[in-house]
C-alpha positions as CSV (number, residue, x, y, z in Angstrom):
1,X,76.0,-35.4,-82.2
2,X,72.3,-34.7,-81.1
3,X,71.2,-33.4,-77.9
4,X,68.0,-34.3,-76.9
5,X,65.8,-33.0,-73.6
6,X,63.5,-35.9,-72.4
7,X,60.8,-34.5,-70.0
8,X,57.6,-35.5,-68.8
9,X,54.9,-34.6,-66.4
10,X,55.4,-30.8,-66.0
11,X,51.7,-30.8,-64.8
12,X,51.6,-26.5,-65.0
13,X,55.2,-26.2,-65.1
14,X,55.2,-23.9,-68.0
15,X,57.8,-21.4,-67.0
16,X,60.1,-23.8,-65.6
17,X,60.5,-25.5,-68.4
18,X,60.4,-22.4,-70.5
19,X,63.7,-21.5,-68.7
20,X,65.2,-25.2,-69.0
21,X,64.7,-25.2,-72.7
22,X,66.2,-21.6,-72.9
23,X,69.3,-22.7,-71.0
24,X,70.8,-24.8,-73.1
25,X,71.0,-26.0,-76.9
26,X,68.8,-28.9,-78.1
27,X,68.3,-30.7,-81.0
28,X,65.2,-32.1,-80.0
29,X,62.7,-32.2,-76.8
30,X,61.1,-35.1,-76.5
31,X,58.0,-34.2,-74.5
32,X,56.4,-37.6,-72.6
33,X,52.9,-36.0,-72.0
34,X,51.0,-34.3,-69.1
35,X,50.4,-31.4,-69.8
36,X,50.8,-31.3,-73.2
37,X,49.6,-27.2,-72.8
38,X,53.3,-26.6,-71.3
39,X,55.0,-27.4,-74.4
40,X,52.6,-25.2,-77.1
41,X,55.0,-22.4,-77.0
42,X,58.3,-23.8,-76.5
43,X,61.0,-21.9,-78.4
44,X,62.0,-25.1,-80.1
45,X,60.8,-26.4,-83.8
46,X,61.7,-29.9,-82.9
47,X,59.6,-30.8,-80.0
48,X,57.8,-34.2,-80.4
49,X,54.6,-34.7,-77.9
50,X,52.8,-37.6,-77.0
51,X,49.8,-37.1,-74.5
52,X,49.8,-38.5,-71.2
53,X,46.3,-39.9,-69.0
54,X,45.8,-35.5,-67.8
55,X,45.5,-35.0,-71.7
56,X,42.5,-35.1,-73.0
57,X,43.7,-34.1,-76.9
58,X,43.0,-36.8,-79.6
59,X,45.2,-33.8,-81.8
60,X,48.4,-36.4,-80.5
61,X,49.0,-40.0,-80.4
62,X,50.2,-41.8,-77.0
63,X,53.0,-43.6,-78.5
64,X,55.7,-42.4,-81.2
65,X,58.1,-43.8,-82.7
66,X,61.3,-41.5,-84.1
67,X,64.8,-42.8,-85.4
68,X,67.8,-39.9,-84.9
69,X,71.1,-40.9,-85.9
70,X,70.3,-44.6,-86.5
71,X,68.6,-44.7,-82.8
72,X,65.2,-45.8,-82.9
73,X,63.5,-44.2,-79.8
74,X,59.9,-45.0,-78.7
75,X,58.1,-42.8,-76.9
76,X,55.1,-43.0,-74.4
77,X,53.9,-41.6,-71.9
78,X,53.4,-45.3,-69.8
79,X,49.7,-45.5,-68.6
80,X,48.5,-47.5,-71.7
81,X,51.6,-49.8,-71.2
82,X,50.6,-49.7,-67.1
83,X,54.1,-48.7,-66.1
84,X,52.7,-48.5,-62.7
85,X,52.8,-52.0,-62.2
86,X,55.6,-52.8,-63.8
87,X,58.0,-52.6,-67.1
88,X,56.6,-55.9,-68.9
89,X,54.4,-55.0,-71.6
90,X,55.8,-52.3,-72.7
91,X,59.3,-53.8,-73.1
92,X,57.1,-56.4,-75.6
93,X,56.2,-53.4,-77.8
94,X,59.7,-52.5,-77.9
95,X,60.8,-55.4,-79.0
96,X,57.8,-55.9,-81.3
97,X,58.7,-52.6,-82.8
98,X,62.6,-53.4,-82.7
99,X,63.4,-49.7,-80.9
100,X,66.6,-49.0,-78.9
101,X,65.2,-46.3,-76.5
102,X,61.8,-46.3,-75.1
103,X,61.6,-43.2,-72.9
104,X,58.3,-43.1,-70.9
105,X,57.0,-41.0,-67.8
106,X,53.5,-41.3,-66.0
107,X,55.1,-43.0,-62.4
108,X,56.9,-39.5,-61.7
109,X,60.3,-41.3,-60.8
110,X,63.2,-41.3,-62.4
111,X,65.0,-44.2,-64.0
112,X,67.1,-45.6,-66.0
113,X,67.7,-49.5,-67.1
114,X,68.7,-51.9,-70.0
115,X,66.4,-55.1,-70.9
116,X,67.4,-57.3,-73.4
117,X,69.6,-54.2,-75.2
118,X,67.0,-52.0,-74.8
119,X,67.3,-48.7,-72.3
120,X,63.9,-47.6,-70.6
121,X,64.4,-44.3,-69.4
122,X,61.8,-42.3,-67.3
123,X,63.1,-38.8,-66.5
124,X,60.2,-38.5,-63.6
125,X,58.7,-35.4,-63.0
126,X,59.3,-32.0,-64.0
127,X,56.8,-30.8,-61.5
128,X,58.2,-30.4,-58.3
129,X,55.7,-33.3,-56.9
130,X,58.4,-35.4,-55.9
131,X,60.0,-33.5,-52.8
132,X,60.6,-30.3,-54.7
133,X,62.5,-31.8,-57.6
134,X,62.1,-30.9,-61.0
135,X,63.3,-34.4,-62.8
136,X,64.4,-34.6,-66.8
137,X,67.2,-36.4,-68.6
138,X,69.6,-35.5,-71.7
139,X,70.1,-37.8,-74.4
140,X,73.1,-37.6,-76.6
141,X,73.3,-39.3,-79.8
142,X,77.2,-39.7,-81.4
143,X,77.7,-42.7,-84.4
144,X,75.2,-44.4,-83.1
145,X,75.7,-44.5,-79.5
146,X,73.7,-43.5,-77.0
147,X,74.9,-41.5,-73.2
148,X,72.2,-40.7,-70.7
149,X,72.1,-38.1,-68.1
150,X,69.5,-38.1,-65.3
151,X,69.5,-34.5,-63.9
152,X,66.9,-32.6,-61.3
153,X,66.8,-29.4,-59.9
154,X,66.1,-28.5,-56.8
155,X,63.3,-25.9,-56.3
């Protein structure tokens, strides 16, 4: 089984998520972008980044794809897929690109939802901007299958 840390939008939240990451074992952090500077000294080998519309880097890309366990998992960070206004083109690149997770951040809300077999997950912000709640989901990978949790804590 894998444990995987999905976060996005820290926007300066460096020690926050420094003390997240220390609390508890992952196998991988899956970092969604926005402020890709909060992740640089994470005490994890296994973080994969993709930068967000606040990151200014060409060093990452803004949409990955990664396969763990048999689970193919896209990952954005939503702006170029305008998230904002709704789910629709970037549920036709996962289904172009065949993926069973896309987790994606940018609107700074949390959710969760199945289209067509696929789960879009957006663990919202990690930032406190949202009524002092620092948003993030868990991923667990077992034989293929795939449990969420949607988690916050409150400042």
């Amino acid at each position: 089984m894998k444990n995987i840390l999905v976060v996005s939008d820290t926007h300066g939240n460096k020690e926050g998520l420094n003390e997240l990451v220390k609390s508890t074992n992952f196998d991988f952090i899956f970092f969604l972008g926005d402020l890709l500077g909060d992740v640089e000294n994470l005490s994890s080998n296994n973080v994969i980044k993709v930068r967000g519309n606040w990151d200014y880097t060409l060093k990452f890309k803004t949409t990955e794809f990664v396969e763990i366990e048999g689970v193919k998992f896209m990952l954005t960070h939503g702006h170029k897929y305008f998230v904002k206004n709704g789910l629709g083109a970037l549920i036709k690149e996962a289904q172009k690109n065949k993926v069973d997770v896309v987790c994606y951040g940018h609107t700074h809300k949390q959710d969760l939802c199945e289209v067509d077999g696929i789960k879009l997950l957006n663990p919202g912000a990690f930032s406190g901007f949202k009524g002092g709640k620092f948003t993030y989901a868990i991923i667990n990978v077992d034989n293929k299958k795939i449990y969420v949790n949607m988690l916050n804590n409150l400042k």
